[in-house]
TIMI-742699 format. One record per residue (C-alpha): residue in three letters; z negated, x, y negated. Coordinates in steps of 0.001 Angstrom, whole numbers, plus 500000, padded with zeros to 6 digits. Layout:
N
alaZXY...
This chain:
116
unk516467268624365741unk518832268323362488unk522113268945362277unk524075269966359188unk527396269696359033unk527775270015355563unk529376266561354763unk528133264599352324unk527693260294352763unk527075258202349800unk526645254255350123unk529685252241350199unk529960249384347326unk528805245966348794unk530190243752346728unk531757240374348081unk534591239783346110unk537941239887347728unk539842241837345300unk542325244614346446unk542562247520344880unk545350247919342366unk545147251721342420unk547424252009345334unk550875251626344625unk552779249653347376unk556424248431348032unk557468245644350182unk560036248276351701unk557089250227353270unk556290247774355771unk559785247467357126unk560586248796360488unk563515250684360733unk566381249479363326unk565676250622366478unk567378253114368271unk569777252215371112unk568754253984374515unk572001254175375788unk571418256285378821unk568655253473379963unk572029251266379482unk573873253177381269unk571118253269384282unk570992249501384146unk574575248981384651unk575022251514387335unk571967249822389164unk574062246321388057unk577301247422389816unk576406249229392797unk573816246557393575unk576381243830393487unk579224246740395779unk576467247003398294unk575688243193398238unk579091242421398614unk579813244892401604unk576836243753403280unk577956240008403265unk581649241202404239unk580186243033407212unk577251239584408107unk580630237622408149unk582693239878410264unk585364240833407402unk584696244369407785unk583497245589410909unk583285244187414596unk581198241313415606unk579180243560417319unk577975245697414379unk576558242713412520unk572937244107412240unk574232247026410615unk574130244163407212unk570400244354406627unk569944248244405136unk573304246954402556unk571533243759401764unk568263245252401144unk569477248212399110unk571692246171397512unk568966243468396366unk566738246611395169unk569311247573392926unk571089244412391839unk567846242661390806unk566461245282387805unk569756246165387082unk571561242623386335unk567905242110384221unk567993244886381894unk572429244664381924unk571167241053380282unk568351242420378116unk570625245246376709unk573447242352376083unk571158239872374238unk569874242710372331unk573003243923371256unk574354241042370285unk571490240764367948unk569168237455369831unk565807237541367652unk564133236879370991unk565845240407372115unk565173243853370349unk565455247335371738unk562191248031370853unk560851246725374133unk563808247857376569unk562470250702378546unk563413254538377727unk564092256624380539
């Protein structure tokens, strides 16, 4: 069974030299990436993750410590703690990332912070 599609190969050239070909014109500016774009609602997510993290921290070690409520609500700490630890721990990351990226660290680009 043949197909024909109609397109038509010929042999590539097999020579071994390395020579480029100087047909193409190129510019050094072509291969430089433009800045990156700042996500600043994924900023904005990180530091509201950052700051109720460390509000819900800090209430649940005011309550543990018998600041806030009665002695005898203590074990009402663990749901703050918990939450608080979910949120506090991505957010105070990517509140750092978005810093050292913004203050312009070459280890640090916005390329690689996450776009929600």
């Amino acid at each position: 069974m043949t197909l024909k599609t109609g397109v038509r190969y010929r042999k590539l050239n097999q020579s071994c030299d390395d020579e480029v070909d100087h047909g193409i014109n190129t510019s050094p500016e072509q291969f430089d990436r433009p800045p990156a774009k700042i996500p600043w609602k994924a900023i904005l997510y990180a530091m509201v993750l950052f700051l109720l993290g460390t509000f819900l921290l800090t209430i649940g070690l005011l309550v543990v410590t018998g600041h806030i409520v009665d002695t005898h609500y203590q074990e009402r700490f663990w749901p703050l703690v918990i939450l608080g630890l979910l949120m506090f721990i991505p957010g105070s990351y990517h509140t750092y990332f978005a810093y050292k990226a913004f203050k312009g660290d070459p280890d640090w680009n916005f390329e690689e912070f996450p776009d929600f």
